[in-house]
C-alpha atoms as one frame of an Amber mdcrd trajectory, in Angstrom:
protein
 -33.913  55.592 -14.892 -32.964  52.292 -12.772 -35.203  49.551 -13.214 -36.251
  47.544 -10.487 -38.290  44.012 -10.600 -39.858  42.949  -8.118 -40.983  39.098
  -7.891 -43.975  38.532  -5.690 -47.440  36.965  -5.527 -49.550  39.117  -3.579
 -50.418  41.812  -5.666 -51.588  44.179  -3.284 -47.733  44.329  -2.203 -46.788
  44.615  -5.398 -48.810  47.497  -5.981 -47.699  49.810  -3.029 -44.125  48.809
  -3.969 -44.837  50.508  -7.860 -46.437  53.195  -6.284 -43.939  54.276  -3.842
 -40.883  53.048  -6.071 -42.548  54.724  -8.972 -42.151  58.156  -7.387 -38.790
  58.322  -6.333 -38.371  57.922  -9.826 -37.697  53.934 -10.669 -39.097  51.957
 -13.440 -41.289  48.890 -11.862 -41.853  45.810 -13.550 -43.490  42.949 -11.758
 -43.587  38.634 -12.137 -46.276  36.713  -9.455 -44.337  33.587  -9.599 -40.762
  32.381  -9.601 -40.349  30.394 -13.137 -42.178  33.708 -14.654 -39.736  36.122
 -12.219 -36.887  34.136 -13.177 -37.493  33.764 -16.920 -37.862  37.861 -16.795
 -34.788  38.285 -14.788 -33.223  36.842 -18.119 -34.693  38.451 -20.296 -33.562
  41.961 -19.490 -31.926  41.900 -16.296 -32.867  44.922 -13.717 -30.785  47.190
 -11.567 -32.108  45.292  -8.884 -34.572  42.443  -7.924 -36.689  43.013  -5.090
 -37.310  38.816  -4.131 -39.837  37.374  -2.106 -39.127  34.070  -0.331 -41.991
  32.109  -0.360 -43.193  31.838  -4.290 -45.415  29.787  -6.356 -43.873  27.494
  -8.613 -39.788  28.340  -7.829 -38.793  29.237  -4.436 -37.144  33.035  -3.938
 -33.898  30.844  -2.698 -33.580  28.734  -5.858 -33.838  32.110  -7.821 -31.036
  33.685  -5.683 -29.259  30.265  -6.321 -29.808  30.552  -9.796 -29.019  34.085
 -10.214 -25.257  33.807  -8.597 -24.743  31.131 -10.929 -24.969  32.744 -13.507
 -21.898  34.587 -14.251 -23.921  37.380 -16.748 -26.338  37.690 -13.791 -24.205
  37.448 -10.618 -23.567  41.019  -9.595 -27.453  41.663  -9.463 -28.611  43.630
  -6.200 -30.817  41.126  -4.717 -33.027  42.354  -1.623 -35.603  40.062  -0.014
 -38.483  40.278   1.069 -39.554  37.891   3.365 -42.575  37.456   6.087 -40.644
  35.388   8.188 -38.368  37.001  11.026 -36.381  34.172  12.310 -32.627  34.899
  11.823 -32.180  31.514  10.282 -34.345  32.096   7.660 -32.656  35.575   6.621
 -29.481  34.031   7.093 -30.183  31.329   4.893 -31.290  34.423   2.217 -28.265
  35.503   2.601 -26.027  32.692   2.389 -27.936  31.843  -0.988 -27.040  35.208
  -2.444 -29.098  37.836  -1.707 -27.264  41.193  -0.084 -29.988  42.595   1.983
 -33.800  41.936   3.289 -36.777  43.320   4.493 -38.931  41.979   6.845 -42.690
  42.579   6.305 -44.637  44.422   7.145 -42.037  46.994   5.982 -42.827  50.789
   5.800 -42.639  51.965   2.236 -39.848  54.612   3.259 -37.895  52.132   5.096
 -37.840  50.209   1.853 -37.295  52.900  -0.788 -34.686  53.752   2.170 -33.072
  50.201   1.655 -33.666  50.245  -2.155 -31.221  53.436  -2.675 -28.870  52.397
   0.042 -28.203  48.832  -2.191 -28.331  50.561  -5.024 -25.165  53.632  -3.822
 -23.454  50.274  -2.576 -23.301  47.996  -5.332 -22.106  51.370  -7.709 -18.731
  50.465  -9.169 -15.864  52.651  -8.531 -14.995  55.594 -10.640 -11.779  55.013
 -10.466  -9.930  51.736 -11.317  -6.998  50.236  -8.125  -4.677  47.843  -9.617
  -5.245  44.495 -10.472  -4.106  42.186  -7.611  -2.439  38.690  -8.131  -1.905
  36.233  -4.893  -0.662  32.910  -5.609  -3.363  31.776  -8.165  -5.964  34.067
  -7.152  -6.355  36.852  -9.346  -8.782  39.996  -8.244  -9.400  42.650 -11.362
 -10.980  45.713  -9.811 -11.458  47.097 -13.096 -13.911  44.492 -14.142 -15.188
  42.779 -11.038 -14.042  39.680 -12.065 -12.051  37.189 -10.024 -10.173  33.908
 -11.454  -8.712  30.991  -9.088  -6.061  29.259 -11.283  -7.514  30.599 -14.228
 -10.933  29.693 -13.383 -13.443  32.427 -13.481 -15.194  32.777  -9.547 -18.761
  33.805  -9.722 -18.761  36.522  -7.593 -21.535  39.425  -6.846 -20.673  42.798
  -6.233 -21.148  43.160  -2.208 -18.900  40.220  -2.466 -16.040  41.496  -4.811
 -16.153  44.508  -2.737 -15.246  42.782   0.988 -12.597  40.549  -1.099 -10.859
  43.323  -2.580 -11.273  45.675   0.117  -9.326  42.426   2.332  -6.869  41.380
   0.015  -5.548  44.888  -1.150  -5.154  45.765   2.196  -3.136  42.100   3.778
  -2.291  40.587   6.762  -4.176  42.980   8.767  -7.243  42.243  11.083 -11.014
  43.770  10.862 -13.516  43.496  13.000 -16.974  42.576  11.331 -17.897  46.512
  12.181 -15.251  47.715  10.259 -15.660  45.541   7.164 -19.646  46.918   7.511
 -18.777  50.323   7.650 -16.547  50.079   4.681 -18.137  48.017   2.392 -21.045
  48.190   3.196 -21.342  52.169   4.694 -22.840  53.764   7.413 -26.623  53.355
   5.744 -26.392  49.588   5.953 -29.282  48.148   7.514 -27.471  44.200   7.797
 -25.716  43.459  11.062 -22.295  41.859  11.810 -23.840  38.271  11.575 -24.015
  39.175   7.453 -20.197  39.777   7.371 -19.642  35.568   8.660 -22.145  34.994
   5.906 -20.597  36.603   3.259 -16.987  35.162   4.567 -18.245  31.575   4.151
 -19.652  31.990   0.586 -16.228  33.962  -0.316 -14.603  31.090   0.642 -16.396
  28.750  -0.951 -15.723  30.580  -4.134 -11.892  31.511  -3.600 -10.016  29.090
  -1.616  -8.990  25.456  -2.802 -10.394  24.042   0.531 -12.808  26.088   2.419
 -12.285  24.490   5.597  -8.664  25.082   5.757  -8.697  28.172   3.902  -5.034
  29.920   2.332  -6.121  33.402   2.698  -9.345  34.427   3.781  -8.541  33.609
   8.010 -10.625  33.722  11.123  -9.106  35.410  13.404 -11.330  34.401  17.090
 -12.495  37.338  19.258 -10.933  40.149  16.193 -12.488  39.453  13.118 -11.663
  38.524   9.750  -8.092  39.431   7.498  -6.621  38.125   3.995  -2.862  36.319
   4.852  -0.163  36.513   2.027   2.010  34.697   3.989   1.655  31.580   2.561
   1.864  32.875  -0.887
């Protein structure tokens, strides 16, 4: 049974997130404040966190911040909840870790919808590609894990996934609607935005200077690809 918590302060969300969660067959545990979420989160980490934004006494962003940090905790699902429906804010979710949000109100099926969807895309592989080594960059399929000149790269799973899928497949271009549709499949519910988010944290993770990056190139008006070139 997947466990999901969910960190939130208004408890009548809380509730009709058990109850509807609770009969698609997930365990629910619940924290109504971000120290207590966090401290949880620890404790016995989930399948995935269901995070509010706005919390009493740690923010849902410092959590996410926290979280990615953490290289036992790193590859948790995060998905957001947040009242706010500004693009900046969500963006902002995003670019602190989480991999997908909900706006509320949300329908209950539209989130049990999003839950699963996460969920099927943050599954590891059943079978295990080769390990891939570019210039000091080393990407190990088989364990998620990525090192940069030996140094372990905090990475989550969403991310992992659109670095290998680039790198093992070089010097080619991708649109951001390609790199959705395979990484994240056709039951994603981010937009193409999500893919420049996710490309600036990679880099900020991977490449030596993020600015200027080695591999990990824009490519204006196309989209994104991973250049060996220089390796």
């Amino acid at each position: 049974m997947k466990r999901i918590l969910i960190i939130e302060d208004d408890r009548d969300i809380v509730e009709l997130v058990r109850y509807n969660l609770s009969k698609e067959g997930f365990q629910v545990a619940s924290a109504q404040d971000g120290a207590a979420g966090l401290a949880a989160v620890k404790k016995s980490t989930p399948d995935l966190l269901l995070l509010d934004l706005m919390l009493p006494k740690l923010s849902g962003l410092d959590i996410c911040r926290e979280i990615r940090r953490d290289e036992s905790l790193n590859r948790l699902p995060i998905l957001m909840l947040t009242a706010r429906g500004d693009e900046a804010d969500r963006v902002v979710g995003l670019e602190m870790g989480a991999d997908d949000y909900v706006t509320k109100p949300f329908s209950p099926r539209e989130l049990v919808a999003r839950v699963k969807a996460l969920l099927r895309r943050t599954e590891p592989a059943s079978d295990s590609p080769r390990l891939l080594e570019i210039g000091k960059l080393v990407i190990d399929p088989g364990s998620y894990r990525v090192t940069v000149a030996g140094k372990p790269a905090a990475l989550s799973t969403l991310e992992f996934k659109l670095l290998f899928y680039l790198a093992s497949r070089p010097n080619r271009v991708f649109s951001r609607d390609q790199l959705l549709d395979a990484v994240w499949g056709t039951e994603r519910f981010v937009t193409p935005r999500s893919v420049d988010v996710y490309m600036r944290r990679l880099r900020e993770k991977v490449e030596p200077d993020p600015e200027n990056p080695a591999h990990l190139k824009t490519v204006r008006g196309a989209g994104y690809l991973f250049e060996t070139r220089a390796s």
